[in-house]
NUDRENMAR-424992 format. One record per residue (C-alpha): residue number from 1; chain; x, y, z. Coordinates in Angstrom, 3 decimals, padded with zeros to 6 digits. Layout:
N
{num:NUM; cadena:A; east:X; north:Y; up:Z}
...
//
This chain:
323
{num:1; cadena:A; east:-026.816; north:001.263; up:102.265}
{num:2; cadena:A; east:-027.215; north:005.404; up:102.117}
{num:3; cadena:A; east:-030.627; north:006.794; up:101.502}
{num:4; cadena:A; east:-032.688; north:003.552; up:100.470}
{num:5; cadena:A; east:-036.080; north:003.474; up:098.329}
{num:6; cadena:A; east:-037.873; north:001.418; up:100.980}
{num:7; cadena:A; east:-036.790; north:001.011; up:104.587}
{num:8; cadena:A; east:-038.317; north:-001.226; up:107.099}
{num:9; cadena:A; east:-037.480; north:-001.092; up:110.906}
{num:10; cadena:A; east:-039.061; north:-003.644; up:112.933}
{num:11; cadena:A; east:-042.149; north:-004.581; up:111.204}
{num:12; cadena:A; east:-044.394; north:-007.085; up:113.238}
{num:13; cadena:A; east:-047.964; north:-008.258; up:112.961}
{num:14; cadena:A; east:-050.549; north:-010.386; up:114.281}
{num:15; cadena:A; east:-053.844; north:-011.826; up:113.166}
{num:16; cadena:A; east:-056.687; north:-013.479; up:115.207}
{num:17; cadena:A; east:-057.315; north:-010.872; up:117.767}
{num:18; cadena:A; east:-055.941; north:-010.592; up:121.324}
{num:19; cadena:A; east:-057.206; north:-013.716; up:122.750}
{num:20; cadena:A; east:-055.362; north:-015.956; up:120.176}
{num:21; cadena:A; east:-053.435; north:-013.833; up:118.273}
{num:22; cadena:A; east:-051.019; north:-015.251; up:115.437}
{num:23; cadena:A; east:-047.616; north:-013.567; up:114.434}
{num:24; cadena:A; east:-046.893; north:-013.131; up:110.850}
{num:25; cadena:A; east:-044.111; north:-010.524; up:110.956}
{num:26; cadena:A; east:-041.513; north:-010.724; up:114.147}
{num:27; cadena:A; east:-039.595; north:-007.711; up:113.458}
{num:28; cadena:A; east:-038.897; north:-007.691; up:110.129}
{num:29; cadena:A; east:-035.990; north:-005.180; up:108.713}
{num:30; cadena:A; east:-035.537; north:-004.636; up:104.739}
{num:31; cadena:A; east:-033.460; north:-002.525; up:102.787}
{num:32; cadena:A; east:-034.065; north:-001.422; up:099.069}
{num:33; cadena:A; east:-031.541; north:000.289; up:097.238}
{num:34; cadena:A; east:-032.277; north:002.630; up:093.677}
{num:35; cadena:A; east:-032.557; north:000.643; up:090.897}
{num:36; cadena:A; east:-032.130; north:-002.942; up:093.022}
{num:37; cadena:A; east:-034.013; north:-006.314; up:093.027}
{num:38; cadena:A; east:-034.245; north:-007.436; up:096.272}
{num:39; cadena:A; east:-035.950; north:-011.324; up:096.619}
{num:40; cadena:A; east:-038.020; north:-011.751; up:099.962}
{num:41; cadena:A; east:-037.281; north:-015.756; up:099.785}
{num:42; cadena:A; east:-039.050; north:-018.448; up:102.069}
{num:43; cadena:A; east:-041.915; north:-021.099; up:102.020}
{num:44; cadena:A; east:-045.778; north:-020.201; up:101.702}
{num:45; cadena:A; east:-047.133; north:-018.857; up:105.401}
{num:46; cadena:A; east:-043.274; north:-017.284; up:106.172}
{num:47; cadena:A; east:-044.548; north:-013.470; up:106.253}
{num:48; cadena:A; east:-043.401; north:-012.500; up:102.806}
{num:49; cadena:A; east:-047.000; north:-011.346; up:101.496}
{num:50; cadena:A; east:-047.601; north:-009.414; up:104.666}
{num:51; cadena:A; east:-044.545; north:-007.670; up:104.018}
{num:52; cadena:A; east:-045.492; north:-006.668; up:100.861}
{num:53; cadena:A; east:-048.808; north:-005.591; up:101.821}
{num:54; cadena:A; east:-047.388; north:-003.502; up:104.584}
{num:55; cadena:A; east:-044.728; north:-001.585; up:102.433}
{num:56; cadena:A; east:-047.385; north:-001.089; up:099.844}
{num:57; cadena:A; east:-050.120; north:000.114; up:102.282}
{num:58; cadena:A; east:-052.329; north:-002.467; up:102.258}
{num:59; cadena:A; east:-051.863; north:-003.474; up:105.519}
{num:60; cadena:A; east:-050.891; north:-001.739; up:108.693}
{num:61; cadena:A; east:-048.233; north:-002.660; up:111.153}
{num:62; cadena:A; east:-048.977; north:-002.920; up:114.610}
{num:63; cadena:A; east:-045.306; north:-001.735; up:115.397}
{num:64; cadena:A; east:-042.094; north:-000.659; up:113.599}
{num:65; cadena:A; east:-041.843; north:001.774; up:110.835}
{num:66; cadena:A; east:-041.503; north:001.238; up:106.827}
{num:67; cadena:A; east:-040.490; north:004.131; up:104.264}
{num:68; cadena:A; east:-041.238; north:003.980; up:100.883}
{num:69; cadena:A; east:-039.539; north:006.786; up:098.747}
{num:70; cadena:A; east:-039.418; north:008.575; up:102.001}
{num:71; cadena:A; east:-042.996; north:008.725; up:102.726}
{num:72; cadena:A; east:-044.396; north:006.940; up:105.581}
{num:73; cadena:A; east:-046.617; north:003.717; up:104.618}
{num:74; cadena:A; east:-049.120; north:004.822; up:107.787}
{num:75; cadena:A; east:-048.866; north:008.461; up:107.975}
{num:76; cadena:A; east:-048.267; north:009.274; up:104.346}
{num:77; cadena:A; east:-049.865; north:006.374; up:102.911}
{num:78; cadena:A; east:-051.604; north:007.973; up:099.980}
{num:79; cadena:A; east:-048.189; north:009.855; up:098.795}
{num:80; cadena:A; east:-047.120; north:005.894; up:098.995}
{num:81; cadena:A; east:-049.078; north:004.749; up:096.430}
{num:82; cadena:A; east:-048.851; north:007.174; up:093.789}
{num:83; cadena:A; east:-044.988; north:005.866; up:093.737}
{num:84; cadena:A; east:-045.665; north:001.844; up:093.773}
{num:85; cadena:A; east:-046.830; north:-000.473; up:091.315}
{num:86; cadena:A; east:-048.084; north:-003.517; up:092.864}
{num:87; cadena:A; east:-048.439; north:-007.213; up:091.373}
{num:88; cadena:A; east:-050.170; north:-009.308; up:093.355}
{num:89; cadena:A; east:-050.177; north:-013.566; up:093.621}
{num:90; cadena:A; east:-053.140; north:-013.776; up:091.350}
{num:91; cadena:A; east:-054.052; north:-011.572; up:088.048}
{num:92; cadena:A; east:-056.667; north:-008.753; up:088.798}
{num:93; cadena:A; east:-058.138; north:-008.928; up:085.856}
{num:94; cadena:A; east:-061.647; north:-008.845; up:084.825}
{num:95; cadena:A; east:-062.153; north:-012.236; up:082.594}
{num:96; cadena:A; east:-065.142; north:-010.622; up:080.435}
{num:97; cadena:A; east:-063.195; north:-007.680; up:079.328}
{num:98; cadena:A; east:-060.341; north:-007.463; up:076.546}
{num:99; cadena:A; east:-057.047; north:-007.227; up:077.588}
{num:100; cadena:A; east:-057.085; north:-003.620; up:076.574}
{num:101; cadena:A; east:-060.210; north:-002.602; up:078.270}
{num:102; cadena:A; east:-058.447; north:-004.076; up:081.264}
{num:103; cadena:A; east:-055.486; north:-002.223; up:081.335}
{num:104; cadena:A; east:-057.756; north:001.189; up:080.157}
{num:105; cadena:A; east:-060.149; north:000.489; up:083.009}
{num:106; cadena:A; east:-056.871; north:000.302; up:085.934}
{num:107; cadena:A; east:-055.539; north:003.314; up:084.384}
{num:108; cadena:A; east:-058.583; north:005.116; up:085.008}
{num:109; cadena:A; east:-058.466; north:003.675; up:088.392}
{num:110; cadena:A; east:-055.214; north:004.608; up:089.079}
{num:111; cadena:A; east:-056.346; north:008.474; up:088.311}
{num:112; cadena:A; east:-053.647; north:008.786; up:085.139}
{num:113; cadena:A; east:-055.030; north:012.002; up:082.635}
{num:114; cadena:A; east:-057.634; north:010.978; up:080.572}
{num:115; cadena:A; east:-055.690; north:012.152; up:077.372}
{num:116; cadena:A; east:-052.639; north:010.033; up:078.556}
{num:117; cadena:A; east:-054.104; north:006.967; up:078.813}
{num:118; cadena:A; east:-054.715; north:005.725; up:075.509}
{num:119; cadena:A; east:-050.853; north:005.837; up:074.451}
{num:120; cadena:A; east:-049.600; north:004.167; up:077.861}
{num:121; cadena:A; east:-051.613; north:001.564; up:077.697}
{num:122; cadena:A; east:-050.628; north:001.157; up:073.618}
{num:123; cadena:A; east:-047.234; north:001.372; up:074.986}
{num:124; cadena:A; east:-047.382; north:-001.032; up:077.609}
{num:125; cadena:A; east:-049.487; north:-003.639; up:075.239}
{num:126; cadena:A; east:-046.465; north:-003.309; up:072.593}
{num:127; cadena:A; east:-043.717; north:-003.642; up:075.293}
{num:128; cadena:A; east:-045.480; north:-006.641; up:077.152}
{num:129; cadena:A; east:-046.011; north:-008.423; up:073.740}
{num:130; cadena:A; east:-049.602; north:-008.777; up:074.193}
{num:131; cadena:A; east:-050.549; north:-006.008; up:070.985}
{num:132; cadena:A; east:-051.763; north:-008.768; up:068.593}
{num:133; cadena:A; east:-054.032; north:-009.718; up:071.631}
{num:134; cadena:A; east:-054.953; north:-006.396; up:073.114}
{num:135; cadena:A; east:-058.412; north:-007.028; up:071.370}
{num:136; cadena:A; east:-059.592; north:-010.276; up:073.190}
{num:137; cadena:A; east:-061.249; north:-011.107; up:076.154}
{num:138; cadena:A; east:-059.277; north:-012.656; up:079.179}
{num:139; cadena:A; east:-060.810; north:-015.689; up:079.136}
{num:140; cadena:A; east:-058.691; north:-016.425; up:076.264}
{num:141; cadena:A; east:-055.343; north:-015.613; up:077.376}
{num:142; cadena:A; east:-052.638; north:-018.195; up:078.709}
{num:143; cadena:A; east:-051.871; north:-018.021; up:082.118}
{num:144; cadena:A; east:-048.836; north:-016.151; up:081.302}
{num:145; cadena:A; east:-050.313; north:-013.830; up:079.118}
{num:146; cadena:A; east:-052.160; north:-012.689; up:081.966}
{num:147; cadena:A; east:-049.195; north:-012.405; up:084.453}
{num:148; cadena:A; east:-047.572; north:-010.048; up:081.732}
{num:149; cadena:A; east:-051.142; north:-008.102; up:081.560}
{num:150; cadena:A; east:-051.408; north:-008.005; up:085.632}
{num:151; cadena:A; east:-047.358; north:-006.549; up:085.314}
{num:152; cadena:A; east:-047.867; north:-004.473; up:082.886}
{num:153; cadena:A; east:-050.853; north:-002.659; up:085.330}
{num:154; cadena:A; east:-048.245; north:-002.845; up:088.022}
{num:155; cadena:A; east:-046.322; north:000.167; up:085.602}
{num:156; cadena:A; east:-049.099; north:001.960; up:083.949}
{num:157; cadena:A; east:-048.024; north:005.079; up:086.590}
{num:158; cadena:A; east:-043.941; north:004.313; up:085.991}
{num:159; cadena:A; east:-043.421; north:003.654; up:089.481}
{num:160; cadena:A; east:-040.665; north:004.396; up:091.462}
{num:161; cadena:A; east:-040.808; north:001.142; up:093.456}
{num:162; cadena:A; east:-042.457; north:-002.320; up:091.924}
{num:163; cadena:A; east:-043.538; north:-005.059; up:094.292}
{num:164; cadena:A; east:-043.841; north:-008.112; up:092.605}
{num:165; cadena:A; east:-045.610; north:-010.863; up:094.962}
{num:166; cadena:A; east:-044.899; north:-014.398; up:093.321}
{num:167; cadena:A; east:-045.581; north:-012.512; up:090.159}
{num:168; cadena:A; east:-044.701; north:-016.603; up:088.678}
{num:169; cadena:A; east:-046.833; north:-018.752; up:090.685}
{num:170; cadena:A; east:-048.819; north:-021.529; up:088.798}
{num:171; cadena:A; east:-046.924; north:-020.785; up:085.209}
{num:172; cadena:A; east:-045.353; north:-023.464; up:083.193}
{num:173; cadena:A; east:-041.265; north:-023.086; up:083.058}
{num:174; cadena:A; east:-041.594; north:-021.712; up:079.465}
{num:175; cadena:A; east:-043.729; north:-018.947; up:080.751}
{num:176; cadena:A; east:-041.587; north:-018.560; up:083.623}
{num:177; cadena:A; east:-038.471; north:-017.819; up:081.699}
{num:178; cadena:A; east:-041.008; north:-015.593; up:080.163}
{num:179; cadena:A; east:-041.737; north:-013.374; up:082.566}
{num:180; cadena:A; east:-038.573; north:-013.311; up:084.196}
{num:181; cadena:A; east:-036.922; north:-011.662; up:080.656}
{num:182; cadena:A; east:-040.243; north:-009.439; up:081.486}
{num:183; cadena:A; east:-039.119; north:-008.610; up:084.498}
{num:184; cadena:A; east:-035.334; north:-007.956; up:083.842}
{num:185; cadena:A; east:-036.434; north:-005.268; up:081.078}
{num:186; cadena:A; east:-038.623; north:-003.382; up:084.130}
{num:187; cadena:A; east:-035.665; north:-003.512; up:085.964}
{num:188; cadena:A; east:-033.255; north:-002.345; up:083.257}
{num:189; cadena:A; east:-035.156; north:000.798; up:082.665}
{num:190; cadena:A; east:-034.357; north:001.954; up:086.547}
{num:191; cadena:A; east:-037.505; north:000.521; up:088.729}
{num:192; cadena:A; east:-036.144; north:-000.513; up:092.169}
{num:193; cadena:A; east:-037.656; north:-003.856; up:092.470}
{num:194; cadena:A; east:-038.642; north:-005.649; up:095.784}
{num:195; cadena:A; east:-039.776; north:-009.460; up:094.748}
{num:196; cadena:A; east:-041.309; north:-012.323; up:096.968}
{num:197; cadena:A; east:-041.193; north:-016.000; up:096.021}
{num:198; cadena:A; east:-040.367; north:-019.104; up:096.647}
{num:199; cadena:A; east:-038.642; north:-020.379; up:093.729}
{num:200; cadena:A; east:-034.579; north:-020.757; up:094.446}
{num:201; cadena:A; east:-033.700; north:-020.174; up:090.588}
{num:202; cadena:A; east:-036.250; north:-017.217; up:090.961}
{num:203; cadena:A; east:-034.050; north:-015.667; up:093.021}
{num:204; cadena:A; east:-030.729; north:-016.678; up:092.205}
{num:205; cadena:A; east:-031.338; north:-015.147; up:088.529}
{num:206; cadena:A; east:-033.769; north:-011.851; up:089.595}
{num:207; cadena:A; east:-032.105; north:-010.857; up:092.285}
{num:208; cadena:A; east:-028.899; north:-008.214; up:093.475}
{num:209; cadena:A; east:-029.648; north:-009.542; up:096.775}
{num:210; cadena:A; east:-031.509; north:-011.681; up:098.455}
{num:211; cadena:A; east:-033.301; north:-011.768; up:101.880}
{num:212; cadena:A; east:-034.234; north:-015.585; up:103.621}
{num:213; cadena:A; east:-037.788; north:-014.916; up:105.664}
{num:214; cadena:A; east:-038.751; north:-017.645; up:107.866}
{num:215; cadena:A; east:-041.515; north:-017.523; up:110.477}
{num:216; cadena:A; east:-042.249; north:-013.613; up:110.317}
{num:217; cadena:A; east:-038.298; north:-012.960; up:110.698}
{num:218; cadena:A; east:-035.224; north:-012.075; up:108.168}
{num:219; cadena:A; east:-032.948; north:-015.218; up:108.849}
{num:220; cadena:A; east:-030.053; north:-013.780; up:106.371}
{num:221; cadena:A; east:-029.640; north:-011.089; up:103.923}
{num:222; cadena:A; east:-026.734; north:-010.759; up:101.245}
{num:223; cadena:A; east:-026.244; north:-011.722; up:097.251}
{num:224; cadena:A; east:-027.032; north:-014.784; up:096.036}
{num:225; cadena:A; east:-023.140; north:-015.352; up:095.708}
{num:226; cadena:A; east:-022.712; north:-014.977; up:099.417}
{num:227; cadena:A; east:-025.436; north:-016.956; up:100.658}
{num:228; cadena:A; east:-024.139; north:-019.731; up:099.389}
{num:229; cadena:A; east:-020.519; north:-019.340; up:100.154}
{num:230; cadena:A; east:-021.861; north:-019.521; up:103.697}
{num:231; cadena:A; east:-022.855; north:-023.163; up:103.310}
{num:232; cadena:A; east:-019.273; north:-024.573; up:102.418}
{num:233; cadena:A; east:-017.764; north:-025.930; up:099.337}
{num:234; cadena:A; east:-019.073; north:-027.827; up:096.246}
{num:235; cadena:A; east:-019.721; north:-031.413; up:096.473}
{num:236; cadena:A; east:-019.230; north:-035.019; up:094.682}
{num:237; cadena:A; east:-022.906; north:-036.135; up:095.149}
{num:238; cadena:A; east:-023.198; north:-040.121; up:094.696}
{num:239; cadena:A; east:-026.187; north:-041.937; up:094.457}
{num:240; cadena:A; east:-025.353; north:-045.987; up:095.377}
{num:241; cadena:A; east:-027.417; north:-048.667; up:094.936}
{num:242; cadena:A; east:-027.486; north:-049.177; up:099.060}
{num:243; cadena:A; east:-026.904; north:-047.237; up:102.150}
{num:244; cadena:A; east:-024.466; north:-049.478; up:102.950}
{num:245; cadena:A; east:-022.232; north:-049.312; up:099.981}
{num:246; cadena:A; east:-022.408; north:-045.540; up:100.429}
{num:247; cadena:A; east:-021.175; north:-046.380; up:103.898}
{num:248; cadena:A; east:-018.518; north:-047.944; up:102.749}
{num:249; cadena:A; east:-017.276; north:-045.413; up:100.094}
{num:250; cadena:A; east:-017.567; north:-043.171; up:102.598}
{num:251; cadena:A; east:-015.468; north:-044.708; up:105.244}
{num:252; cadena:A; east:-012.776; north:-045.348; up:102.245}
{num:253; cadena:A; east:-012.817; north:-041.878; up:101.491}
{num:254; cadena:A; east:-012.664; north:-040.811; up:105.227}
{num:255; cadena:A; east:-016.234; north:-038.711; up:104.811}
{num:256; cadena:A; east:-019.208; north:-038.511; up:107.393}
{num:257; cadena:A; east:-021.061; north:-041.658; up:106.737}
{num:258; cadena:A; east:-024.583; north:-041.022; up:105.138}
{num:259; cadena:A; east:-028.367; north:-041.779; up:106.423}
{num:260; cadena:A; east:-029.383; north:-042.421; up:103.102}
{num:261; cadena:A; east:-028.103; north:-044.051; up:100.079}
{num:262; cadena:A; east:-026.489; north:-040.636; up:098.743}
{num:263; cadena:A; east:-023.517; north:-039.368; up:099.585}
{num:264; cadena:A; east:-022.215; north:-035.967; up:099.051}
{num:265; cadena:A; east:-017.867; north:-035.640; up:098.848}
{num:266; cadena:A; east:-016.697; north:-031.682; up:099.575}
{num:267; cadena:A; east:-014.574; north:-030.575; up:096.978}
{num:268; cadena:A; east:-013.050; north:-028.096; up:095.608}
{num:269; cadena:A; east:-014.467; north:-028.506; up:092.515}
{num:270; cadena:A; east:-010.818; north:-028.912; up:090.546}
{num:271; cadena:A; east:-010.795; north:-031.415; up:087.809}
{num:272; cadena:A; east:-007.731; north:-032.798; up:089.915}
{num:273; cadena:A; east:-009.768; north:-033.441; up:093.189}
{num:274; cadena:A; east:-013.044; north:-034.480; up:091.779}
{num:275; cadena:A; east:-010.903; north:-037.490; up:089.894}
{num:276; cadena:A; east:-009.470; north:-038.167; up:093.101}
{num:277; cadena:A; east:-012.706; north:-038.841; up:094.740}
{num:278; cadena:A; east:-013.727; north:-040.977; up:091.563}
{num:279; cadena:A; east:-010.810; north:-042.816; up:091.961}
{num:280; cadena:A; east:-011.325; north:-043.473; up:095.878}
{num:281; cadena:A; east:-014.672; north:-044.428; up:094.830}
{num:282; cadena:A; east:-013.320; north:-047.105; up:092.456}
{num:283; cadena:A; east:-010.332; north:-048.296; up:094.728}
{num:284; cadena:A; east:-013.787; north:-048.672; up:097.048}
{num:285; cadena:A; east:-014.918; north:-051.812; up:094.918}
{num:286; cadena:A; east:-018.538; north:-049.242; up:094.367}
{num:287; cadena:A; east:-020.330; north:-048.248; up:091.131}
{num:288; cadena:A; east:-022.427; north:-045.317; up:091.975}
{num:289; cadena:A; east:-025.358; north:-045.218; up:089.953}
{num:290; cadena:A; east:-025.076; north:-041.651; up:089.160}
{num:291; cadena:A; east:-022.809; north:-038.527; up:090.076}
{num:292; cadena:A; east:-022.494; north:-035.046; up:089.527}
{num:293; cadena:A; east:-020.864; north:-032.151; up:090.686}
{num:294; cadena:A; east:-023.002; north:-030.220; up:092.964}
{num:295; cadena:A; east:-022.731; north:-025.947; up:093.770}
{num:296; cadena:A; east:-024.125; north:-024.762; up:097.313}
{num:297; cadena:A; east:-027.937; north:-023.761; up:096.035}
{num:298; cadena:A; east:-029.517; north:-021.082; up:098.202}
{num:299; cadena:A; east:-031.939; north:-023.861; up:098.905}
{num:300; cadena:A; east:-029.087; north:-025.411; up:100.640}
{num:301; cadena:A; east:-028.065; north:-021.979; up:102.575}
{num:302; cadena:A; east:-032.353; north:-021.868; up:103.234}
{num:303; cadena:A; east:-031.825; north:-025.439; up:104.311}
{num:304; cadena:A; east:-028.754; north:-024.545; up:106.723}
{num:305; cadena:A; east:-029.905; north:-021.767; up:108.782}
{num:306; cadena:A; east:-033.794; north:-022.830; up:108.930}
{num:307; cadena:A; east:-033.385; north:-026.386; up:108.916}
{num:308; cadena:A; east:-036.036; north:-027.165; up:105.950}
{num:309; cadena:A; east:-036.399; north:-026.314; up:102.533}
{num:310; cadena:A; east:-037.550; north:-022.874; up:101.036}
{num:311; cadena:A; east:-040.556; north:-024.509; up:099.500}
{num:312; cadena:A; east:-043.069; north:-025.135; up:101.724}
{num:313; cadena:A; east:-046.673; north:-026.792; up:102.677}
{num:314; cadena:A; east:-049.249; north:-024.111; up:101.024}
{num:315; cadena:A; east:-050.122; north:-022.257; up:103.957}
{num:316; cadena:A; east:-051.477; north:-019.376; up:103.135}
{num:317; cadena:A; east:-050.811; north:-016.389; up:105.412}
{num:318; cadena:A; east:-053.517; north:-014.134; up:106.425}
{num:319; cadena:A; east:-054.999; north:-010.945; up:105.026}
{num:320; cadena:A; east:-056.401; north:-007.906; up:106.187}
{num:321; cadena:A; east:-057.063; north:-005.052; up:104.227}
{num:322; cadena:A; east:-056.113; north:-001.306; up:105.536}
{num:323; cadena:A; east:-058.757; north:001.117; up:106.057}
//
C-alpha cells in the first residue's frame, strides 16, 4: 500500500508493571489506506481498544512506531489529534444536557472558532437525523440516538482519519443497521476509516478490508472476500435427529464423520451438486431435520486460524491514559 493514512510497525504493550506485567499488543502492524475502512476484528480482551488508543494518542507504546497522517502518535502527538475523530465504546455525553448543548460544548472543547460552531453543529444535527431532537436532554434519547450524537462529535473537526471503537455495542439490530447506513455516508464523503468490533456482519458489510487480532497480534489481514476463500468451499449443513444417523449419511456420502449431530457436505454450491448430496442423503434412508446451504463466514476463517470464535468472554482489556 503507497503512502498510507495510518501506519503501525510493531506496536506492543503491557499493563501491570514489571513484576507481573500483562501483554495487550505483541507487535501489532496496520495499514490504512485514503478513503478505506479497515475492521480491527477479534473477541473482547484481543488488543483491539489498545490499538485504537495508541493510534489516537491516548495511549503510548512501549515499542514500535504508529503514523497517523504522517505525524508521529508520541513525538507529534498533538498535530495527531487535530486530524482524528475518535468514537469511543460508550457515548461521552453529558445526560443533563440537550443533545445540542452536547455537541456545542465538544466543539468548544475541541478548540473549533467560536463563530463556526453554531452552523457545524446545525449541520451535523441535520445530517445525523437528530434535528427534531437537538432540543432535549440525553436522558431521553434511545441508545442509538446517542451513538449517532457520540459519531457525530467524532466529525465536528472533519477529520482526516475516524476511529470508530465498537461504535455498535449494546444497540438493538434496527439501530445497528442504523448506524451502519451512518457510517457508510462518513465514509462516502472521503474519511479513511479504521473500525474495531466484534460483530462478523459488522465487518463483512463496513469493511474494504479486514484485519483478525487475537491475543495482542494480527493473525490475518485481507478483504472480507479473501478471508473466507481461505477456509474452503461452501457447505451442505445437515442437522439429524442423532449423531449417529449423521454418521451414517456421512459414511454414505464418503465425508469426515461428525462429533455432533450436524454435518456439514463441501460443495460447490451448483444446483447440480447440492441435489446430489440431497439425493445421497435420501439413498441414506435419513431425513435431516433441517438444511441449508452454508458460505465460509469470516467467523469461520476467525474460527480456522485462532481456533475459537470472534466473539468472546467480556474481558475487558486494560486502560491507561497518556500523559
Amino acid at each position: 500500500m503507497d503512502d498510507p493514512v495510518v501506519r503501525a510497525e510493531g506496536l506492543y504493550k503491557s499493563y501491570g508493571g514489571t513484576r507481573r506485567p500483562v501483554r495487550v499488543l505483541d507487535g501489532v502492524d496496520l495499514r490504512l489506506g485514503h478513503g478505506e475502512v479497515l475492521a480491527l476484528l477479534g473477541p473482547n480482551g484481543a488488543g483491539k481498544t489498545t490499538t485504537v488508543r495508541v493510534l489516537s494518542t491516548l495511549t503510548r507504546p512501549d515499542a514500535g512506531t504508529a503514523v497517523v497522517a504522517g505525524h508521529d502518535v508520541v513525538t507529534a502527538a498533538r498535530r495527531v489529534r487535530e486530524v482524528i475523530g475518535l468514537t469511543g465504546q460508550y457515548a461521552a455525553v453529558d445526560e443533563k444536557l440537550t443533545g445540542r448543548e452536547n455537541l456545542a460544548m465538544m466543539a468548544r472543547l475541541a478548540h473549533l472558532p467560536r463563530r463556526a460552531v453554531r452552523a457545524r453543529v446545525d449541520e451535523l444535527l441535520e445530517a445525523f437525523d437528530l434535528a427534531g431532537a437537538a432540543g432535549r436532554q440525553l436522558r431521553t434519547y434511545s441508545g442509538g440516538m446517542r451513538r449517532r450524537l457520540d459519531l457525530a462529535a467524532g466529525l465536528l473537526r472533519h477529520p482526516r482519519v475516524l476511529f470508530l471503537d465498537e461504535p455498535t455495542t449494546g444497540l438493538d439490530p434496527r439501530s445497528r443497521h442504523g448506524m451502519w447506513d451512518v457510517i457508510g455516508g462518513v465514509v462516502a464523503d472521503g474519511t479513511s476509516l479504521l473500525l474495531t468490533t466484534q460483530y462478523l456482519e459488522e465487518a463483512d458489510r463496513l469493511a474494504d478490508r479486514v484485519a483478525m487480532i487475537d491475543g495482542g497480534r494480527v493473525v490475518a489481514e485481507g478483504t472480507p472476500a479473501q478471508l473466507k476463500r481461505e477456509v474452503g468451499d461452501a457447505s451442505v449443513e445437515l442437522t439429524f435427529a442423532a449423531v449417529a444417523e449423521a454418521t451414517r449419511v456421512a459414511s454414505a456420502l464418503g465425508v469426515p464423520t461428525p462429533a455432533a449431530r450436524v454435518l456439514r457436505v463441501p460443495t460447490d454450491a451448483s444446483v447440480g451438486h447440492v441435489r446430489h448430496v440431497l439425493a445421497g442423503v435420501e439413498a441414506a434412508g435419513a431425513v435431516p431435520e433441517q438444511w441449508q446451504l452454508r458460505a465460509p463466514s469470516l467467523d469461520d476463517a476467525f474460527l480456522a486460524l485462532t481456533g475459537h470464535a470472534a466473539r468472546g468472554a467480556d474481558d475487558r482489556e486494560p486502560v491507561e491514559v497518556a500523559a
